[in-house]
N, C-alpha and C positions, 0 to 999 in steps of 0.2 A: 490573457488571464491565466492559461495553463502554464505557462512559466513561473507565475509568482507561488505554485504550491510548495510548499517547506517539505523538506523530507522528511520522513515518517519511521524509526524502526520498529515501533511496534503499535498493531493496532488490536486492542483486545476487544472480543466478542464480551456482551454485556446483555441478558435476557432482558425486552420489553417490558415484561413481570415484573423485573426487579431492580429498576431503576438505581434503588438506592445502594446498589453496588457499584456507583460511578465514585463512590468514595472507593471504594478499595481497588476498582482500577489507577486512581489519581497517587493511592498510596502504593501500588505497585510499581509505578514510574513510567507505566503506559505512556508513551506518545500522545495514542488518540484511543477513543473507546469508539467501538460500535453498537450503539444499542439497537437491537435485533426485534423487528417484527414482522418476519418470516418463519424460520423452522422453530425458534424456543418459544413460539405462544400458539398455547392450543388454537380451532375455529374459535370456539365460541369466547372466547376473553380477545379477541384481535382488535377490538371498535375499543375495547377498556386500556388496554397496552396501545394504542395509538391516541389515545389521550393523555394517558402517563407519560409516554414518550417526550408527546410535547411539550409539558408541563415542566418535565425535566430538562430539555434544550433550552427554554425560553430561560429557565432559572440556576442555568448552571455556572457558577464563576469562577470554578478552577481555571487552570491553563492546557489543562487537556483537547487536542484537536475532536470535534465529536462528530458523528457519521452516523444515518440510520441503515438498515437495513431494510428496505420495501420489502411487499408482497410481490409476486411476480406479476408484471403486465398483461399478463392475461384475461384480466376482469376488472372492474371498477375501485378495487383495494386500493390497487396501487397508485391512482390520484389519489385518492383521501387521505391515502397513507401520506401523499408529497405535499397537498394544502396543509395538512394537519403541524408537519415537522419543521416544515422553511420558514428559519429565521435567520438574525444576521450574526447568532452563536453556530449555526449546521457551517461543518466546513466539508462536507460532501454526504449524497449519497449512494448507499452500494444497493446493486439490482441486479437479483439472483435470475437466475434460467433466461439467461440473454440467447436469443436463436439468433442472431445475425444482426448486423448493421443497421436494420429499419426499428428492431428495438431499441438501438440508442436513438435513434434520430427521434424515436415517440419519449424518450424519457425527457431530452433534449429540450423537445418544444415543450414538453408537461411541465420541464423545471425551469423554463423560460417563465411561461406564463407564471408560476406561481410566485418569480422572484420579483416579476411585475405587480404583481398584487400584493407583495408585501414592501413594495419600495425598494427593491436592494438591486444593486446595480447587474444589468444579464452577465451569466458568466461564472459568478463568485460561487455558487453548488460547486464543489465538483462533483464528477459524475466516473461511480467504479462498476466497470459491468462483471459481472460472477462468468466468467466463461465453461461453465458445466456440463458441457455435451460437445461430444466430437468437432459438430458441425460450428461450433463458437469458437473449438481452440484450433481448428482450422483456417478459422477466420479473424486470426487473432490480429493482426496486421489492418485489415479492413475495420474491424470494429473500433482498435484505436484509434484510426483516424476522422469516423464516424461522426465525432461532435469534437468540440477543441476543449470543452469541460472536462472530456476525460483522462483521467489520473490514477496514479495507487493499480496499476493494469498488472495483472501476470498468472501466473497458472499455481492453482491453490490445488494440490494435488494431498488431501487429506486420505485416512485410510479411511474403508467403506463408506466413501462419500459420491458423490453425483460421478465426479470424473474417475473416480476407478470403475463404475458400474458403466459408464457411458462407455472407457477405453477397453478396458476388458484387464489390465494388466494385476498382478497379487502384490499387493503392499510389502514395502519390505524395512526393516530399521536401516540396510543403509542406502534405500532411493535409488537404486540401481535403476530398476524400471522404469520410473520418472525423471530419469537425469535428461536424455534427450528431448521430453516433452516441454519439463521448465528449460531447458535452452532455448529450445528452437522457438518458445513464447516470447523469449524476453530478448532475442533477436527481432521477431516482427514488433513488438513493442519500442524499443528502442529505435529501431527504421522507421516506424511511424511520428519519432519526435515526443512520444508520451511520457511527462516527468514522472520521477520518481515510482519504480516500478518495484511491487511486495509479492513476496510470494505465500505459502503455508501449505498447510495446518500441519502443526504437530499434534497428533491426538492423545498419545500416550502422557497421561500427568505428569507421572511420577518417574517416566525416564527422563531427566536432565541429559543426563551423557548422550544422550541421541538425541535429543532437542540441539543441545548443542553442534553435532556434529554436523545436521540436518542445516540449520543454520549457517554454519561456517561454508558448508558447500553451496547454500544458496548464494552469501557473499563474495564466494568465489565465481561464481557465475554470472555477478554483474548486478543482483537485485540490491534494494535500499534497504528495504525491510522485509517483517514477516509478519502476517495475522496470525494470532495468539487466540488460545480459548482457556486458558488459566491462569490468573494473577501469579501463581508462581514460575511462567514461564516467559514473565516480561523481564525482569533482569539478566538473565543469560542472553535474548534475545539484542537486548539494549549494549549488552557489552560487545555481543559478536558485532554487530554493525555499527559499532562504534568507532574509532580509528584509536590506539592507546598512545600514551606517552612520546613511545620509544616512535611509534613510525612517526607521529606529529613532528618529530626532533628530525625524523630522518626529512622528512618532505622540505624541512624549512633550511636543510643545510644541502638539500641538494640545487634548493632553489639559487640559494646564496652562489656555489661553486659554480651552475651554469650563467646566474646573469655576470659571474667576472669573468667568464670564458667570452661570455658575448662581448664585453667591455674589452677586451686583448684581440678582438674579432675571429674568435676559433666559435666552432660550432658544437659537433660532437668531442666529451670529451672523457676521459676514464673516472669515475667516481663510486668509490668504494670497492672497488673490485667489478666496476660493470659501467656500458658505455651508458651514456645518458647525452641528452642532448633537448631543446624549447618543447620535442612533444611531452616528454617526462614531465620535463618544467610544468606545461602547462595543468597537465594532470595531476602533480602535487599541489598546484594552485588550488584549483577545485575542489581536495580534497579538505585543504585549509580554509576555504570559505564556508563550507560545509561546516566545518567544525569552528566556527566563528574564531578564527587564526586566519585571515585573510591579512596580506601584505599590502 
């Protein structure tokens, strides 16, 4: 089942409260929306935003991918939170303050049972753990492999958020400090076979220019996408993880040049000023399936 998750470039965060801002995630061009009931709902409105929630999954007919955000496992929240929201519009949920591997294995069996009880075949949740503490993005490797539900994996390294408190390092606009942590995540991720791996947060709104930049070096790094917590920062995000025009044109003539090199029975051969040869090949395939240009 974790093969069949669609890639994702942006997933915007969406307050439990306020459901009815799932329109203007839809008109931002989000991907998927996350509606959140962990940090944006007070204690005491959580039982009410986990009813709105539901209310809004069961009735939502955009084309947006949609995802909640649990309470963390720690207490009883977090089943009521997964009875309440599993249907067959949830195309995952995310589960913040993951300590290690036995908390996906409990979320695992909790989104078993609940997909059992609502009919829908095991498996179809996917399941994103929030790696927030040392000991999680240590264990980043182990925790993907954890359950086969899990998807959308990678190191959300926002400014004054759980993972700069947990790591110790000072936020900086150009990610210096987190560049080896989202690597070496989206290495154990990738070694563990987990599709489509996001990373984030940009917190600053109103810089684009670093959103963007932020961005770009995340796709430079290997990730699909990136969680978003501002409608206006899913169009920039959508276009950096997007492939444009010019490379789609490039992918599809380099494809052409190598399968007639294979037809002449040469292997490697010079194109465009660089060698290329079937792994390239294969790589611009993928990139054209992705972008619904598959040959």
């Amino acid at each position: 089942m974790s093969s069949d998750r669609p890639p994702l470039r942006s997933l915007l965060f969406v307050p439990g409260t306020r459901t009815e801002w799932l329109a203007k995630a839809q008109a931002a061009g989000a991907d998927a929306a996350i509606l959140d009931l962990e940090d944006a709902v007070p204690p005491a409105e959580k039982a009410a935003a986990r009813a709105r929630v539901a209310g809004a999954v069961a009735a939502f007919a955009g084309d947006m991918a949609l995802f909640v955000r649990i309470n963390p496992l720690e207490d009883w929240a977090a089943a009521e939170d997964l009875r309440a929201v599993t249907h067959a519009r949830l195309a995952g949920v995310v589960v913040p303050k993951i300590a290690g591997t036995a908390d996906v294995r409990l979320a695992d069996r909790l989104l078993t049972w609940c997909e059992r009880e609502h009919g829908l075949p095991e498996g179809r949740i996917a399941l994103v753990p929030l790696l927030e503490s040392a000991a999680a993005l240590r264990e980043a490797y182990d925790i993907a492999r954890a359950a086969s539900r899990v998807a959308y994996l990678g190191a959300v390294t926002g400014r004054a958020g759980d993972v700069e408190r947990a790591i110790g390092y000072r936020w900086s606009r150009e990610g210096v400090e987190t560049l080896a942590l989202r690597s070496r995540v989206l290495l154990d991720v990738r070694a563990a076979g987990t599709p489509c791996p996001v990373a984030g947060l940009w917190t600053p709104i109103g810089d684009l220019d670093g959103l963007r930049a932020f961005a770009e070096q995340n796709r430079s790094l290997g990730y699909e996408g990136m969680i978003a917590i501002h409608p206006s920062h899913v169009p920039v995000i959508n276009e950096v993880f997007s492939p444009g025009p010019e490379e789609l044109a490039r992918y599809e003539r380099l494809i052409a040049a190598v399968e007639a090199a294979q037809a002449r029975g040469a292997g490697a051969i010079a194109f465009e000023g660089e060698m290329v040869d079937e792994a390239m090949a294969a790589r611009a395939r993928a990139a054209l399936d992705r972008a619904g240009r598959g040959r």
